[in-house]
C-alpha positions in Angstrom: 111.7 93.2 105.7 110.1 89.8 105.3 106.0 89.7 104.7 104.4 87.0 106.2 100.3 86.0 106.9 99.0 85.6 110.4 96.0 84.1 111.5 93.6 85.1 113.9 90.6 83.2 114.7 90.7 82.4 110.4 90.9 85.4 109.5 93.7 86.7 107.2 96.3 89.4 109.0 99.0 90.7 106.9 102.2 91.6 108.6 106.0 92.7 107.8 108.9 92.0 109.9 111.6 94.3 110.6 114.8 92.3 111.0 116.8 95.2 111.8 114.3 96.9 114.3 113.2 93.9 115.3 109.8 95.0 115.2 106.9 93.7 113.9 104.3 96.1 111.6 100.5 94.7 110.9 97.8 95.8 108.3 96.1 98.3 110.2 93.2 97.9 107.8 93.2 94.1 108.9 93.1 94.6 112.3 90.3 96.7 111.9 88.2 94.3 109.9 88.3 92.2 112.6 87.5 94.2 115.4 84.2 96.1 113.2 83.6 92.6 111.9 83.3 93.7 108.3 84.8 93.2 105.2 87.8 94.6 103.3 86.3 97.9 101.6 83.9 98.3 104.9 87.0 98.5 107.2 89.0 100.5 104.9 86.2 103.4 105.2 86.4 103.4 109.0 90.0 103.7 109.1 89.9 106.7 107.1 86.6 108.4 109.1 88.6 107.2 112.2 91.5 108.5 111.4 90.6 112.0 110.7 89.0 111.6 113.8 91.6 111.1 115.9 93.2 114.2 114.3 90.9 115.8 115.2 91.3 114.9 118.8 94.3 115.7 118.8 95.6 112.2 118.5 97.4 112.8 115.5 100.5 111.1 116.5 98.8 107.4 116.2 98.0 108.4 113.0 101.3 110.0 111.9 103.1 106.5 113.6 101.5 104.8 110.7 103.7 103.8 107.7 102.3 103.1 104.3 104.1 100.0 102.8 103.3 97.4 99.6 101.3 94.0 101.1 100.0 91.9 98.8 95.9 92.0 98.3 93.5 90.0 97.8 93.7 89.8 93.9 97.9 88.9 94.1 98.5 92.5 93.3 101.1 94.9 96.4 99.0 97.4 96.9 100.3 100.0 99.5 98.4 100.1 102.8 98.7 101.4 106.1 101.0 99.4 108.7 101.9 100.0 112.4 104.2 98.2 115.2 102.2 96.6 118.0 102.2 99.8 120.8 100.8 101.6 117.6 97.8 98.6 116.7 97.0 99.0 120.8 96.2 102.4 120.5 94.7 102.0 117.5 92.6 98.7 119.4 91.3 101.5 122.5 89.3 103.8 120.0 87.5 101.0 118.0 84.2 99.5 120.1 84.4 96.0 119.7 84.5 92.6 121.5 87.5 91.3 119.8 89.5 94.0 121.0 90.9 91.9 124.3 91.3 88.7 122.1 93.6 90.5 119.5 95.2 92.3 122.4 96.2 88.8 123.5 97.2 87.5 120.2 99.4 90.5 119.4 101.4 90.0 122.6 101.6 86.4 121.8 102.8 87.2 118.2 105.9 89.4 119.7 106.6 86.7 122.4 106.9 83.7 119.4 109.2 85.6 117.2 111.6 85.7 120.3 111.2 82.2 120.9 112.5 81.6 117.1 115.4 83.9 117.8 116.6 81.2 120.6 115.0 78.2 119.0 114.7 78.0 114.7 112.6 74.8 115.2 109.9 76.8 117.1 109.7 78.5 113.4 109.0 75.4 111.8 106.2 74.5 114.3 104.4 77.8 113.5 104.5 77.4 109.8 103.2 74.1 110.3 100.0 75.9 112.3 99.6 78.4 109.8 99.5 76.0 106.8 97.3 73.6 109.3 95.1 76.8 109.8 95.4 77.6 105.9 93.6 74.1 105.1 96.5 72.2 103.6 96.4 68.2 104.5 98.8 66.3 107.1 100.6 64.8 103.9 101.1 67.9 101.4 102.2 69.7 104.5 104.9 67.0 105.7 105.8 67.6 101.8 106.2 71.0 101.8 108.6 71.1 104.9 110.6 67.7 103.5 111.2 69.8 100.5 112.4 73.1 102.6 115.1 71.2 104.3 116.2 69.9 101.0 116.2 73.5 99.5 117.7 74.7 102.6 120.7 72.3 102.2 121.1 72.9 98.4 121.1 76.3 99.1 123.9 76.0 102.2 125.8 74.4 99.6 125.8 77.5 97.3 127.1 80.1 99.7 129.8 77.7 100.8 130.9 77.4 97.4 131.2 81.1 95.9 127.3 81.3 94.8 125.7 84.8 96.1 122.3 85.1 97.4 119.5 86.6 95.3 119.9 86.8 91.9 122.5 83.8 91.1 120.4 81.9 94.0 118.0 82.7 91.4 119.3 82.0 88.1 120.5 78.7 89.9 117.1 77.8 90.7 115.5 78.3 87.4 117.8 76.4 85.7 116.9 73.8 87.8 113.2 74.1 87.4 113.3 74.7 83.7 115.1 71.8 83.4 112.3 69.2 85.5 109.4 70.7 85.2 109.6 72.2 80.8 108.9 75.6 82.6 110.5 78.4 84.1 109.5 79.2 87.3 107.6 82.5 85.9 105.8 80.4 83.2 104.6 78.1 86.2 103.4 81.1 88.3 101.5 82.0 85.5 100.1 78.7 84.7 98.3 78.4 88.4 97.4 82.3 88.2 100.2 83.3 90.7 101.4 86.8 91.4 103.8 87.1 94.4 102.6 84.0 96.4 105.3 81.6 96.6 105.3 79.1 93.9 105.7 76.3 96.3 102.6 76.8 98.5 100.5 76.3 95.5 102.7 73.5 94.3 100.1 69.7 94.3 102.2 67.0 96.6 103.5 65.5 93.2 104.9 69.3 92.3 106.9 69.3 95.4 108.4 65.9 95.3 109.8 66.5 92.0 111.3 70.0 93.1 112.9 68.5 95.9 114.3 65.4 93.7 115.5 68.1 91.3 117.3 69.9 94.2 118.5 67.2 96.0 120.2 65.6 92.7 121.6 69.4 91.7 123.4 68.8 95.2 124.6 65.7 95.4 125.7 66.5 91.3 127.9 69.6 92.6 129.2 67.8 95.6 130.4 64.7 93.3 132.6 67.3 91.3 133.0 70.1 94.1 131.2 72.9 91.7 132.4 76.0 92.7 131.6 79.3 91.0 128.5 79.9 88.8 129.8 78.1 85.5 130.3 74.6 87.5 127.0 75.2 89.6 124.4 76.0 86.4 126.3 72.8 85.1 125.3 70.9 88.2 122.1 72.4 88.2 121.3 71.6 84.5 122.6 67.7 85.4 120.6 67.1 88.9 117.0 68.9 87.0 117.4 66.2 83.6 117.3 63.5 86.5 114.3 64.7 88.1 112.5 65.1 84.5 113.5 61.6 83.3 111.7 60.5 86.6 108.6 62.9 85.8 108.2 61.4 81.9 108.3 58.0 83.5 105.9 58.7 86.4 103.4 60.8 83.8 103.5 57.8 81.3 103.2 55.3 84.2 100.3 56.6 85.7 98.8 59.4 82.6 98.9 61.9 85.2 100.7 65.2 84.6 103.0 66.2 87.7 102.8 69.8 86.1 99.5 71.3 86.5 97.2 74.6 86.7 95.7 74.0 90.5 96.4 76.2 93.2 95.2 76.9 96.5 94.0 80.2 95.4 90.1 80.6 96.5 89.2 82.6 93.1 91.9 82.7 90.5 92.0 83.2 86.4 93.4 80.8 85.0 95.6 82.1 81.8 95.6 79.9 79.0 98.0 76.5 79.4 101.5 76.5 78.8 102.6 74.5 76.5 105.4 72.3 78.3 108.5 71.1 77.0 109.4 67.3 77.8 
């Protein structure tokens, strides 16, 4: 299943996709926020009272079609919470009073009808992500970043499973090497330097951030495909080589300008900051 954040007249809907179903499942509690206008904790309350009273209805099934599964909160924490398909959310829509209950009737249908759109079309994926982060407040320029950066990761990472690299954890390995080797950090220590949990490192990354990941990952490339590196051996070679070119560029740029390329800032609204890192040059 694959998490992702939707966004409905700017406000937050967390939602799971179930490749093999093909279905989608959204924060029940979410949904209801939005239709009772209220916060988090208010929301959560009325699911509970409501629930128990469709049970008491004898609606139990709506409630029973429910499945509980870990979203991430508010605080960066997966917290398990109550999810349902869309037929589920409709039902759910008819017993709450509310005048956003057409409008998020609407954007649910919407929702299901863009995900088959993606199916035919990939690029209608990248047009979405585009909104989101649009609707998420990041500028023109830090988003053209972020998706100039995916394209190079995407190619890296093409590379790997052509060339006897397995997804997940060598993916992984592969990819700290190559950030431990730019950036002084590992990609843990610079989570925990902007106050990340499970977001993704790279949507809190500054513009600076990304370039330099994508320099790093583009030269780890072009590195492996000078020699052919095939296997894991050749490939954390590679990826040790095309990282020391990116963090030769980042000492010059930091001395050039006295700005550091690694830093704290996220896009976090409220986030403790842990102490700083120190980070190796």
């Amino acid at each position: 299943m694959a998490e992702e954040l939707k966004i409905f007249e700017n406000k937050k809907i967390r939602s799971v996709y179930d490749e093999e179903k093909e279905t989608w499942y959204f924060s029940v509690i979410d949904i209801v926020a939005i239709l009772i206008e209220k916060d988090y904790q208010t929301a959560r309350k009325y699911w509970n009272k409501l629930a128990q009273r469709l049970r008491d209805e004898g609606s139990e099934q709506t409630v029973t079609n429910c499945h509980r599964l870990k979203l991430q909160a508010d605080d960066g924490k997966m917290r398990k919470t109550d999810v349902a398909d869309i037929k589920t959310i409709f039902r759910i829509i008819q017993s709450v009073p509310s005048k956003k209950a057409e409008p998020i009737k609407q954007w649910l249908a919407k929702v299901g009808q863009e995900r088959v759109k993606e199916m035919a079309d990939p690029s209608t994926a990248i047009d979405r992500a585009r909104e989101t982060y649009k609707k998420l407040g990041r500028s023109e320029k830090w988003i053209q970043q972020r998706m100039t950066g995916q394209e190079t990761r995407n190619k890296l990472t093409d590379y790997w499973k052509d060339h006897e690299i397995s997804e997940g954890e060598e993916y992984a390995i592969l990819t700290n090497i190559i950030h431990q080797e730019w950036s002084g950090l590992s990609v843990k220590e610079h989570k925990n330097l902007k106050g990340l949990k499970s977001q993704n490192l790279r949507d809190h990354m500054s513009e600076a951030e990304l370039i330099f990941t994508a320099l790093a990952e583009l030269s780890t490339r072009q590195v492996a495909e000078s020699v052919n590196a095939t296997g894991m051996e050749e490939n954390k070679n590679a990826a040790r080589k095309g990282g020391k070119v990116a963090n030769r560029a980042r000492i010059d740029f930091e001395k050039t300008t006295g700005r550091k390329v690694v830093t704290d800032k996220n896009f976090l609204s409220t986030s403790k900051k842990p102490k700083q890192i120190k980070k190796k040059d």
